[in-house]
C-alpha positions in Angstrom: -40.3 49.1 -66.6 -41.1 51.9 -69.3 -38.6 54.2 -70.4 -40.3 56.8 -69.3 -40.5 55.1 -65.7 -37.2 54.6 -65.6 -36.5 58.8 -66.6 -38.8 59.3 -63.6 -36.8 57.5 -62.0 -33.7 59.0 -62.6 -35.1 62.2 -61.8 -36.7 61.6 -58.7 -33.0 60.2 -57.7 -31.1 63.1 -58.5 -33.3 65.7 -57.2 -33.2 63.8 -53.7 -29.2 63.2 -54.1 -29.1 67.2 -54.8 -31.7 67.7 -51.5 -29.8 65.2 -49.2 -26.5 66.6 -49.9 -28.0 70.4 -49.5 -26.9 71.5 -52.9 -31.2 72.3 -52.8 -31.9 73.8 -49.5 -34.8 73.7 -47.7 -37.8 75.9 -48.5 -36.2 76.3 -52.0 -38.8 76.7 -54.6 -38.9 73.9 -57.0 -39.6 75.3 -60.3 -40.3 72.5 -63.5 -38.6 74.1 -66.0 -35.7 75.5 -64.3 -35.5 71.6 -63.2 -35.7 70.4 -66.3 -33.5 72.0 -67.9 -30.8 71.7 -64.9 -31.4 67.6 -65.3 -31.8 67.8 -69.0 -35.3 66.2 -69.8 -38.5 67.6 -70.2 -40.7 69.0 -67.8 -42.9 65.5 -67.7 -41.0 63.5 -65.6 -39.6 66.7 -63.4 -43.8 67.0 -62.6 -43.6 62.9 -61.7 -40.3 62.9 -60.1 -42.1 65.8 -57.9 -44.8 63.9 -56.6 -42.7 61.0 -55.8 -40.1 63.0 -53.3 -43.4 64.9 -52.2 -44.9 61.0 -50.9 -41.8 60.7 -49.3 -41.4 63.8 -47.3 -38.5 65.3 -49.2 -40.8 68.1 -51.3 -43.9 69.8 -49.9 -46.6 72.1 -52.2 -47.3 75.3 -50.4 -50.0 77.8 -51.3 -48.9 80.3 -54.0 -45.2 78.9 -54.4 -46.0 75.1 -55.4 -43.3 72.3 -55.4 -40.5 73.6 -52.6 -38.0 71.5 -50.7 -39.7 70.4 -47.3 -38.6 72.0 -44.4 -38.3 69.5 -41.5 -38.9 70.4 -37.9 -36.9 68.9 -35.3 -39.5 66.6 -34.0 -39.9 65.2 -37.4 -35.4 64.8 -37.4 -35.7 63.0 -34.3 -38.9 60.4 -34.7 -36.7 59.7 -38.4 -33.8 57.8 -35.6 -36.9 56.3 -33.5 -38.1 55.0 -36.6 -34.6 53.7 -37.6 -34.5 51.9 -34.1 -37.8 50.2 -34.6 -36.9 49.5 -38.3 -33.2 48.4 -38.7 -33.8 45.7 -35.6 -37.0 44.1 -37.7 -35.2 44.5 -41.2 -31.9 42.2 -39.4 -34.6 39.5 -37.9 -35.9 39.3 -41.4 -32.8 38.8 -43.0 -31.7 35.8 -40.6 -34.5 34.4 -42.1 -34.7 35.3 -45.8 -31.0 36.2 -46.8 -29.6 34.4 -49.8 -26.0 33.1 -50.4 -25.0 35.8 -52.9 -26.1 38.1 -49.8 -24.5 36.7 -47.3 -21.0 36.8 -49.5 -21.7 40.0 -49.8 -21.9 41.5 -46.1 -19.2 39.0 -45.3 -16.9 41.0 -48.2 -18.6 44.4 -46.9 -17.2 44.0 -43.2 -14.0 42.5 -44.2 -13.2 45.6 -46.1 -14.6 47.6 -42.9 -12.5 46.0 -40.9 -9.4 46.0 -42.7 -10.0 49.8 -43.2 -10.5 50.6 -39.5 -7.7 48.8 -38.3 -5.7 51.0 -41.0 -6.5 54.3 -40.3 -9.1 55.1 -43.7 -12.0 56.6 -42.2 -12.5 58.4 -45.4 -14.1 55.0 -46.7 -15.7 53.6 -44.4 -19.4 55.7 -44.3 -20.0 54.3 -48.0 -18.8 51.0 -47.0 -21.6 51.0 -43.7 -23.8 52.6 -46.2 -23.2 49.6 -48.0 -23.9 46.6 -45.0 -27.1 48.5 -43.7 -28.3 48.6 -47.8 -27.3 45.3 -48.4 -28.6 43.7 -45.0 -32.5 46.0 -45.9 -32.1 44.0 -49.1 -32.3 40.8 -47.3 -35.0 40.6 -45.7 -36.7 39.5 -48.8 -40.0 42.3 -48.1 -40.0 45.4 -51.0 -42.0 47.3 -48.9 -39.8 47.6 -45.8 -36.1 47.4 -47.8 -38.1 51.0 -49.2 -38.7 52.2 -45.9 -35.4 51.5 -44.6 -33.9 52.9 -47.2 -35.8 56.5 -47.2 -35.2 56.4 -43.7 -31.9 56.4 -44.2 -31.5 58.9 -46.9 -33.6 61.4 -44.7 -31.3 61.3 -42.1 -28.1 61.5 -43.6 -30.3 64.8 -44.7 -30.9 65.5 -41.4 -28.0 64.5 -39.6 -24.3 65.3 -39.7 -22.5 61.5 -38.0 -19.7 62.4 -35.6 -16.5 60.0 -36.3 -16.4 57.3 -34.0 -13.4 57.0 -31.3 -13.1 53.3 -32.5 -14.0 52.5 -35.8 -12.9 48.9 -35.0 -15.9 48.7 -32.6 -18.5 50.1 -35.3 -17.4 47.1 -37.7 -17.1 44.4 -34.5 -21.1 45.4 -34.2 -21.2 45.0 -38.2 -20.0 41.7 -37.5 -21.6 40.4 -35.1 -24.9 41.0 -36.7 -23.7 39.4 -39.4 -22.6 36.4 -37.8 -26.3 35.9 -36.7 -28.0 36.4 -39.5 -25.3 33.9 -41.1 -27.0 31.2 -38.7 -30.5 31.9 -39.3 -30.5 33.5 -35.4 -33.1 35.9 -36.2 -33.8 37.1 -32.4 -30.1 37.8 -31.8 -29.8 39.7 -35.2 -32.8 41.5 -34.2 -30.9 42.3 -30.4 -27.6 42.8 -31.8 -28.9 45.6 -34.5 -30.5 47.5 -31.5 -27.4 47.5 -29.2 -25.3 48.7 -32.7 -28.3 51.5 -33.4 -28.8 52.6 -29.7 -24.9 53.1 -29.4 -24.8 55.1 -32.2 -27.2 57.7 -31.3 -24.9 60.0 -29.4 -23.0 60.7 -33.1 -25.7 62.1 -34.9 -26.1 66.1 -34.7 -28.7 67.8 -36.5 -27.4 69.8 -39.3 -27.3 73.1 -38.5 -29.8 75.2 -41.1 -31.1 78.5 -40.1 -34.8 79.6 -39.2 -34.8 82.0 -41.7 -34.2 79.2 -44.5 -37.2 77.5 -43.3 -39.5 80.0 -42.7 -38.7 82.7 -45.2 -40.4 83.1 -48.7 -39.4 80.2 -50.9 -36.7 81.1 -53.7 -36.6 79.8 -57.4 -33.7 77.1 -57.4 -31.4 78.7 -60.1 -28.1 76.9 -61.5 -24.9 76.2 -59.0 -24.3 74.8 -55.9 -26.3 76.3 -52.9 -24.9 76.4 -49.8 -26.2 75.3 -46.1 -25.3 76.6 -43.2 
């Protein structure tokens, strides 16, 4: 990888980081220089960085305004979980059959710390640590192409999505574990059934975030230095 693939790179990853976590708000206008200078590089990769987030649905081009921060409707927010229930299920069939040792120890050290967590009372750490498994489980199952998927999927719906805290953690990281457990034997049909039970239970937490019309639909404004703020 180039140096100036890997500035792309950086780029295209901090402008989504700053769009998932709303600090840009959708229909934002995405202006190069005002980027660049808020990311400290040159305009160059900003321009490449833009077309990458725009193939993945995170930046649109609209007539007149250019580059602004896409706008999702809420059909496009809820096929993002139907897609995760096709997706996750196939990524944990694939690992059962691809993972490596240094994977498996992984996940195996992942839901130990989940568990140990849950049963004392740190909920604080436990989204980064199931950010982790589900990352770490995409990884193994050996295929670029879907890890990718899985992984933008993902990101788009912790956009989209505010996750309600579970009653029972300790049942969250029992799911982690079982799955786990089957991919551990090479059981890639009940890995693949065991990661849609654990998806389709967790459904009822997710709540759309709660952006207003106006941000979507009103004239795009030039993203300017500081912290926005969502609704």
């Amino acid at each position: 990888m180039t140096q100036g693939e890997i500035s792309v790179q950086r780029i295209s990853t901090a402008i989504r980081d700053d769009i998932v976590s709303g600090t840009l708000i959708p229909g934002s206008r995405l202006v190069e220089d005002i980027l660049a200078t808020r990311y400290g590089v040159s305009r160059v990769p900003v321009r490449e960085a833009l077309r990458t987030l725009q193939s993945e649905g995170f930046v649109t081009a609209r007539r007149h305004a250019g580059a602004c921060v896409a706008a999702p409707t809420a059909q496009e927010a809820a096929d993002l979980l139907d897609l995760r229930a096709l997706l996750e299920p196939m990524g944990a069939a694939r690992a059962a059959a691809r993972r490596t040792d240094a994977q498996l120890k992984v996940l195996r050290g992942v839901v130990r710390l989940g568990r140990e967590r849950a049963r004392r009372g740190c909920p604080g750490e436990l989204p980064r640590l199931d950010g982790w498994f589900h990352e770490t489980l995409a990884r193994a199952a050996g295929n670029p192409g879907l890890t990718a998927l899985l992984t933008q999927v993902r990101r788009k719906i912790e956009w989209m999505y505010v996750v309600e805290r579970p009653a029972r953690y300790a049942e969250t990281w029992d799911d982690h574990g079982a799955v786990l457990d089957a991919v551990a034997r090479g059981d890639a049909e009940a890995a693949r059934a065991l990661m849609a039970s654990h998806v389709a239970r967790s459904l009822p937490a997710y709540r759309p975030r709660h952006r207003s019309a106006a941000a979507a639909r009103t004239a795009p404004r030039p993203v300017g230095s500081g912290r926005a703020r969502s609704a």
